[in-house]
TIBABA-776880 format. One record per residue (C-alpha): chain; y, z, x; residue in three letters. Coordinates in steps of 0.5 Angstrom, whole numbers, always signed. Each point is the difference from the previous one (the first is absolute). Example, Ala and Ser with C-alpha at 12.3 -4.5 7.8 and 13.67 -1.06 7.14 Angstrom:
% residues 2
PT chaine     y     z     x residu
PT      A    -9   +16   +25    Ala
PT      A    +7    -2    +2    Ser
This chain:
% residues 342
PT chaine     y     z     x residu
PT      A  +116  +349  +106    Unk
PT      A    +7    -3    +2    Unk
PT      A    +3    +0    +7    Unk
PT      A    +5    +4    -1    Unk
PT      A    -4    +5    -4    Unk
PT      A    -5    +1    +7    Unk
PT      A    +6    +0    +4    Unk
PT      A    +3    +6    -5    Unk
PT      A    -7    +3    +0    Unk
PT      A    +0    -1    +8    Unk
PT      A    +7    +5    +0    Unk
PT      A    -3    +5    -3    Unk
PT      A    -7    +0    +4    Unk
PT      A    +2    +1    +7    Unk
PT      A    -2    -1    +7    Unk
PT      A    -8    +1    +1    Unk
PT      A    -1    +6    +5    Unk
PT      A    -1    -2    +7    Unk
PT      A    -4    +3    +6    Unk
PT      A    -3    +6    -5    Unk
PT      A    -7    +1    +4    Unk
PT      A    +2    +9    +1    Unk
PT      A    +1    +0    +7    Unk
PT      A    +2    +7    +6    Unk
PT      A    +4    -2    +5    Unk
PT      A    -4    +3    +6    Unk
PT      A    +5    -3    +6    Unk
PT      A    +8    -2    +1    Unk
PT      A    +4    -2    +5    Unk
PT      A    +6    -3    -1    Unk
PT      A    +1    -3    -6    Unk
PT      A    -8    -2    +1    Unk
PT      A    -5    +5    -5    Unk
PT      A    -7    -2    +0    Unk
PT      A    -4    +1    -7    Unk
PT      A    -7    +2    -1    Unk
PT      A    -2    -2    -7    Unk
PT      A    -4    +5    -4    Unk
PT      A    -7    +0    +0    Unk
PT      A    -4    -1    -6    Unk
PT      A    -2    +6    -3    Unk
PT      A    -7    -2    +2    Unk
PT      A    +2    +0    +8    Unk
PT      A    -1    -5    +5    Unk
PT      A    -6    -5    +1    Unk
PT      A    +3    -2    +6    Unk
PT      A    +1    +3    +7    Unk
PT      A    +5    -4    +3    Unk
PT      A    +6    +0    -2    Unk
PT      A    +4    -6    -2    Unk
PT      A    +8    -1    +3    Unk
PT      A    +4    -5    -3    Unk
PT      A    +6    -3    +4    Unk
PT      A    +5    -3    -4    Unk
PT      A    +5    -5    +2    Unk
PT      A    +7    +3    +2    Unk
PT      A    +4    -4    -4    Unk
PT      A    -3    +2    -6    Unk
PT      A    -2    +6    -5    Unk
PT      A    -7    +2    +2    Unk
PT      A    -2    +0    -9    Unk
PT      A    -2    -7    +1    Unk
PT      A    -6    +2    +1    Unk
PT      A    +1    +7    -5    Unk
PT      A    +3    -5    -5    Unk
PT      A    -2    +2    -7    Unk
PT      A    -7    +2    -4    Unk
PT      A    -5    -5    +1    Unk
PT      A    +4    -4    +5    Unk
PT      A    +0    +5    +6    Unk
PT      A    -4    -1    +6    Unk
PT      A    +1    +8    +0    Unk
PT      A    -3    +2    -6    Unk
PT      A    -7    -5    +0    Unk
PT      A    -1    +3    +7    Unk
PT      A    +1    +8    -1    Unk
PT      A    -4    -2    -7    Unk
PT      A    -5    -3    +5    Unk
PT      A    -1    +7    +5    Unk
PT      A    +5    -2    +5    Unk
PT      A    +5    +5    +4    Unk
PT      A    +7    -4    -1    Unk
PT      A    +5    +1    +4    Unk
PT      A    +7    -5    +1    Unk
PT      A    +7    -1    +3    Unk
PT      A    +5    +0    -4    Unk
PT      A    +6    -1    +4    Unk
PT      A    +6    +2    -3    Unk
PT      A    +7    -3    +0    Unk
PT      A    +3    +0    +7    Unk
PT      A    +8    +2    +1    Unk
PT      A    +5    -2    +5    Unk
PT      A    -2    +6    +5    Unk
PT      A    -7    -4    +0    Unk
PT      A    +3    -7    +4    Unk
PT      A    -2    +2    +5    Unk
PT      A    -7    +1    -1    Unk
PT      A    -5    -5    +4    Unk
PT      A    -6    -3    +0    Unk
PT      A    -3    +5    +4    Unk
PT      A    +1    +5    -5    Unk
PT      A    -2    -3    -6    Unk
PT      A    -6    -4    +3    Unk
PT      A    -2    +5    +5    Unk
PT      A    +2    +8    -2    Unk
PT      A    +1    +0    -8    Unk
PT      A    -8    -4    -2    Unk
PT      A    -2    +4    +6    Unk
PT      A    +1    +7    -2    Unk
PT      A    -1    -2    -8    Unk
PT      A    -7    -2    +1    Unk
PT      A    +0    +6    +5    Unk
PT      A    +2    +4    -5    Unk
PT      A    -5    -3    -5    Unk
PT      A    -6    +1    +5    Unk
PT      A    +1    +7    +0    Unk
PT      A    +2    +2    -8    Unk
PT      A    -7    -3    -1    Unk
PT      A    -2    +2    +6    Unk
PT      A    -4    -6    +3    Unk
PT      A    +0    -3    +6    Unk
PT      A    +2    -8    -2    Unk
PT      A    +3    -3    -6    Unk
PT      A    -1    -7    -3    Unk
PT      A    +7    -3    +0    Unk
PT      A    +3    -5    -4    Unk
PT      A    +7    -4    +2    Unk
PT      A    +3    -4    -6    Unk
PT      A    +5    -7    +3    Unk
PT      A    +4    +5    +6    Unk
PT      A    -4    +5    -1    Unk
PT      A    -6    -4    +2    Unk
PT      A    +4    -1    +8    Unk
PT      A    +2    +7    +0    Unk
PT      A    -9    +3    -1    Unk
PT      A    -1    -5    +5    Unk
PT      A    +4    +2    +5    Unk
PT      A    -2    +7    -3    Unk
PT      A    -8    -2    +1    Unk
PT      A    +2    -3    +8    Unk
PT      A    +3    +7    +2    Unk
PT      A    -3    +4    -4    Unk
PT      A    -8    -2    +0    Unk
PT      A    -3    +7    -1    Unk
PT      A    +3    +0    -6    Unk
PT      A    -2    -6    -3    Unk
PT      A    -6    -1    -4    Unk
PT      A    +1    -6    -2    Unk
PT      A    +7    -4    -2    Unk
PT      A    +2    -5    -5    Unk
PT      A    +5    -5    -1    Unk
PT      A    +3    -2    -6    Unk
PT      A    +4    -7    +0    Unk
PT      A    +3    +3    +7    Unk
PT      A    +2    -6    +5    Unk
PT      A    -3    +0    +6    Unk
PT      A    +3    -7    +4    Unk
PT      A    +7    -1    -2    Unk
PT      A    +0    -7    +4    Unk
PT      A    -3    -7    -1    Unk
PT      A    -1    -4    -6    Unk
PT      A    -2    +5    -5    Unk
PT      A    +5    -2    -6    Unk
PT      A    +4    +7    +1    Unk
PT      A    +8    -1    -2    Unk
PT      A    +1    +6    +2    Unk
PT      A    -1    +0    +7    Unk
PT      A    +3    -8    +0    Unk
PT      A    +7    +4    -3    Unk
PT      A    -1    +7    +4    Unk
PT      A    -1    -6    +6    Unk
PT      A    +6    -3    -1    Unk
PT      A    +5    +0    +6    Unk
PT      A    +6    +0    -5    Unk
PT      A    -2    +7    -3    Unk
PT      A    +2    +6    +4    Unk
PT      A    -4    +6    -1    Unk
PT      A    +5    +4    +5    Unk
PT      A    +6    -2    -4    Unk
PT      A    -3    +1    -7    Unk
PT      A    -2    +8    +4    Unk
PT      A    +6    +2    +2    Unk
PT      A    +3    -2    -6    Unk
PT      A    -4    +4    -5    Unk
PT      A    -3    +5    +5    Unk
PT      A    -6    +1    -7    Unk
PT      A    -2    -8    -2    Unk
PT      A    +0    +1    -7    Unk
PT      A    -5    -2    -5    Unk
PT      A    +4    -5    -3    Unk
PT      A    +1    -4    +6    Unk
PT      A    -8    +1    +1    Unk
PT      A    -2    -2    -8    Unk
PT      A    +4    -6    +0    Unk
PT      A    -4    -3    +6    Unk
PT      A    -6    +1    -4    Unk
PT      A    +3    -3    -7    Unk
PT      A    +2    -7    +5    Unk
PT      A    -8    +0    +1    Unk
PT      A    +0    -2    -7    Unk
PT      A    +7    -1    -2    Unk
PT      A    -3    -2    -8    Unk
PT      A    -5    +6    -1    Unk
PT      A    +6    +5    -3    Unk
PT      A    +1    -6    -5    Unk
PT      A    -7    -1    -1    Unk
PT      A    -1    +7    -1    Unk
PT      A    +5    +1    -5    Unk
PT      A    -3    -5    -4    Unk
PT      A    -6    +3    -1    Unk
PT      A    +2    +6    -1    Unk
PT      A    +2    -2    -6    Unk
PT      A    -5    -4    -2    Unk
PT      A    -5    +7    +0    Unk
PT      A    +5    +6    -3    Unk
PT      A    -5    +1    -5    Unk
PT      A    -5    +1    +4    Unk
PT      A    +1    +8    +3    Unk
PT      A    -5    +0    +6    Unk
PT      A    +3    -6    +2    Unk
PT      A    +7    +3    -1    Unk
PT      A    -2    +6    +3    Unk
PT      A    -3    -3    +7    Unk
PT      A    +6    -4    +1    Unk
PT      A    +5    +5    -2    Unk
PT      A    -4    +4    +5    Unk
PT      A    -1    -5    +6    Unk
PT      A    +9    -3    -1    Unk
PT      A    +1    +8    +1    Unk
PT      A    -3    -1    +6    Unk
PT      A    +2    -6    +2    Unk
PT      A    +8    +2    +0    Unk
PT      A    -1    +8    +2    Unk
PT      A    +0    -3    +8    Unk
PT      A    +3    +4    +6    Unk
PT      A    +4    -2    +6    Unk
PT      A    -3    +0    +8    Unk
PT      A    +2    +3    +5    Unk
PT      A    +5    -4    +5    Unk
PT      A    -4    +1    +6    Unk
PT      A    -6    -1    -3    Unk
PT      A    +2    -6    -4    Unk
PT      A    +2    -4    +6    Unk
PT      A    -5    +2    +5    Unk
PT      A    -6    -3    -5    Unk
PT      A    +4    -6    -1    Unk
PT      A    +0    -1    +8    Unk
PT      A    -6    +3    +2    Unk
PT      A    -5    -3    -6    Unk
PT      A    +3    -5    -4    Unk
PT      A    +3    -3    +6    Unk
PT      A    -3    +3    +5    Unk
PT      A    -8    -1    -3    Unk
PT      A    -1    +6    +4    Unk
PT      A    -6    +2    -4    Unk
PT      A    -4    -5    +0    Unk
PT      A    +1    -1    +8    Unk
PT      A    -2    +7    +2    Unk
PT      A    +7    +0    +3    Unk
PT      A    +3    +5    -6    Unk
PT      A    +2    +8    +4    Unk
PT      A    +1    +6    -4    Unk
PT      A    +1    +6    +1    Unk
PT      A    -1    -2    +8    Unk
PT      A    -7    -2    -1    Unk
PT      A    -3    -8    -1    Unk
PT      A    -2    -2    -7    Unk
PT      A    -7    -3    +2    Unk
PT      A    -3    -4    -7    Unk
PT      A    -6    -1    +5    Unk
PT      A    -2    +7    +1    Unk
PT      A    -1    +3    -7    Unk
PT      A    -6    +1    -1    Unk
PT      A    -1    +3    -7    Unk
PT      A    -2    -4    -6    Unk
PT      A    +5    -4    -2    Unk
PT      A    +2    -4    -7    Unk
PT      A    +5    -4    +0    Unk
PT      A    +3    -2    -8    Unk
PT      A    +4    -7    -1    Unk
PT      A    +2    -4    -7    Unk
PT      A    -1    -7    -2    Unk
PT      A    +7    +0    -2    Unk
PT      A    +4    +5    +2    Unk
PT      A    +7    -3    +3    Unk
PT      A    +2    +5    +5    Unk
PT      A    -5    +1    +4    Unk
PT      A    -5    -7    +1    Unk
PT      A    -7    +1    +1    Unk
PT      A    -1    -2    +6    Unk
PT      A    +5    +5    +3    Unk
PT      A    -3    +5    -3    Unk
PT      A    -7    -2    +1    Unk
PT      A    +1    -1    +9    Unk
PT      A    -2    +7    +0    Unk
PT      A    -7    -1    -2    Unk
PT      A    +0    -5    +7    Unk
PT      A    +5    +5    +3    Unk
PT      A    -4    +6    +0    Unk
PT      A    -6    +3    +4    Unk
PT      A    -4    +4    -5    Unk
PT      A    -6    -2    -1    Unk
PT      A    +0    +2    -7    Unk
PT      A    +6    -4    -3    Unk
PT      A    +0    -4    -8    Unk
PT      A    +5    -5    -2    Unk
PT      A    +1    +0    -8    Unk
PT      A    +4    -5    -2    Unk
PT      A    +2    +0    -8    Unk
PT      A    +3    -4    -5    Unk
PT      A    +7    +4    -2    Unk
PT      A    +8    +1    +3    Unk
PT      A    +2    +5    +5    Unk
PT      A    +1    +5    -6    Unk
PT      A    -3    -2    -6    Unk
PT      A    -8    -1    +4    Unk
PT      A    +1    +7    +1    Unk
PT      A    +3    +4    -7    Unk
PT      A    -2    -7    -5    Unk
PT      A    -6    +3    -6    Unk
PT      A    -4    -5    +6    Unk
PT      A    +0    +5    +5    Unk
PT      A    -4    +5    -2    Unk
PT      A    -6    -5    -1    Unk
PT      A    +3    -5    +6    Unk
PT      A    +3    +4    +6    Unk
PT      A    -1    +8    -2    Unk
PT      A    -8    -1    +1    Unk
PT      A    +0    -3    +5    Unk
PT      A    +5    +5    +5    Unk
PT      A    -4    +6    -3    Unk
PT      A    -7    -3    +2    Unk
PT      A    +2    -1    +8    Unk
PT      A    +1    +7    +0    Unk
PT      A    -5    +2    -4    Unk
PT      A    -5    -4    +5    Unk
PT      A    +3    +4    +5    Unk
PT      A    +1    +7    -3    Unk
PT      A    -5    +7    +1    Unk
PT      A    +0    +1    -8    Unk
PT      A    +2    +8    -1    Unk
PT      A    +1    +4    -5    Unk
């Protein structure tokens, strides 16, 4: 088939459907709904359900992206109860929204709402990049909730010789996040994407490149068409959010010190007690290993497992590889620690 017959036929194909897994909106606030993904018709194995936190910047489908590539499904088809975050799209009514609020109130009352519709006394939870600093905080504040806690290429220690580039940008005396605020009340997603396309300034060619070398082959196409809607359907940040986790973790390294306050209350790594498994990928460029992995170090549990894995930030967890590499492995720390039900 020649190139310009698979680009006609690509046309007339479409764009896969992303974030299919039936789902019941159980709890909303504000633009925030949490998803319980239906069960299997042949019900739950699992008692404990599993909370999964998405990064705030980005759609929560990742990890629903599309059949044979959704962490969702494989776990629903396990005998999971899933639960997950999807964030919404922040308006300029929401700039004034903080960290407080967002890492306290609203993972708070989802997972609450979560105990609840399953009627349990504590949820798995699981916090993808952000996602990972928002169940951590949860897990400190909120222990009774928490049956265990994991952490998907989440960074933990924002200072040091770690490699990250975007905590030398973000550190910079130059960049002033207070002007960026006030100008823009909503940082928008395309200030936001940008820093994330410089980490590897050469991958949008790349990609186009290969692309084109595999047109002809559907699953191919349909994976990527699927994972670069993603990618390009991101959502602005809060203002007030943005500039305090800049001040207070990328340039603050707050967390990792036990100096972090939210909500009032002292986020205190030593003091979690629940089982704790920390996930790093061997080349993920914006989130190094060793930021990510000072939690096994950090924290107190006595119950904690680091998994590092080959893969990048994104495609470690939606690649054909991930559901022999990393699915298993998140679905057996919580089944080891699960009363099997009904």
């Amino acid at each position: 088939m020649s190139r310009l017959a698979a680009v006609s036929r690509l046309v007339r194909r479409g764009l896969p459907a992303v974030g299919s897994t039936p789902a019941d909106v159980v709890h909303r606030e504000n633009k925030l709904a949490l998803l319980r993904y239906k069960a299997r018709p042949s019900g739950l194995t699992f008692r404990t359900p599993v909370v999964l936190v998405p990064s705030l910047i980005n759609r929560h489908y990742v990890l629903d992206l599309m059949p044979g590539k959704s962490l969702v499904a494989w776990l629903v088809d396990r005998g999971h109860d899933v639960y997950c975050i999807d964030w919404g799209t922040p308006s300029h009514e929401d700039r004034w929204i903080d960290l407080d609020t967002i890492f306290d109130r609203y993972v708070h009352h989802a997972v609450r709402a979560a105990v609840k519709t399953s009627g349990v006394e504590k949820v798995h939870t699981l916090g993808y990049c952000m996602g990972g600093l928002m169940t951590l905080v949860h897990a400190s504040l909120h222990p009774n909730e928490v049956a265990s806690t994991t952490t998907l290429a989440t960074p933990v220690r924002f200072e040091g010789d770690d490699g990250s580039l975007l905590g030398a940008w973000t550190s910079s005396p130059t960049f002033d996040v207070q002007a960026l605020v006030r100008a823009t009340g909503v940082v928008p997603w395309q200030l936001l994407q940008s820093a994330f396309q410089m980490l590897r300034p050469t991958m949008n060619l790349s990609k186009a490149v290969h692309f084109i070398d595999k047109m002809e082959d559907d699953p191919f196409v349909d994976g990527f068409l699927a994972l670069e809607t993603w990618g390009n359907d991101n959502v602005g940040l809060p203002g007030a959010f943005y500039e305090q986790y800049l001040r207070d973790l990328y340039r603050g390294d707050k967390l990792a010190r036990g100096e972090l306050v939210v909500s009032g209350r002292k986020v205190d790594l030593g003091s979690l007690a629940m089982p704790i498994h920390c996930v790093s990928f061997q080349h993920d460029s914006i989130v190094p290993a060793a930021s990510a992995q000072e939690l096994v170090t950090l924290a107190g549990s006595a119950d904690k497992v680091g998994t590092h894995l080959p893969g990048g930030h994104v495609g470690a967890v939606v690649a054909k590889s991930a559901a022999e590499r990393l699915w298993p492995k998140l679905a057996t720390f919580w089944e080891q620690r699960d009363h099997a039900g009904t």
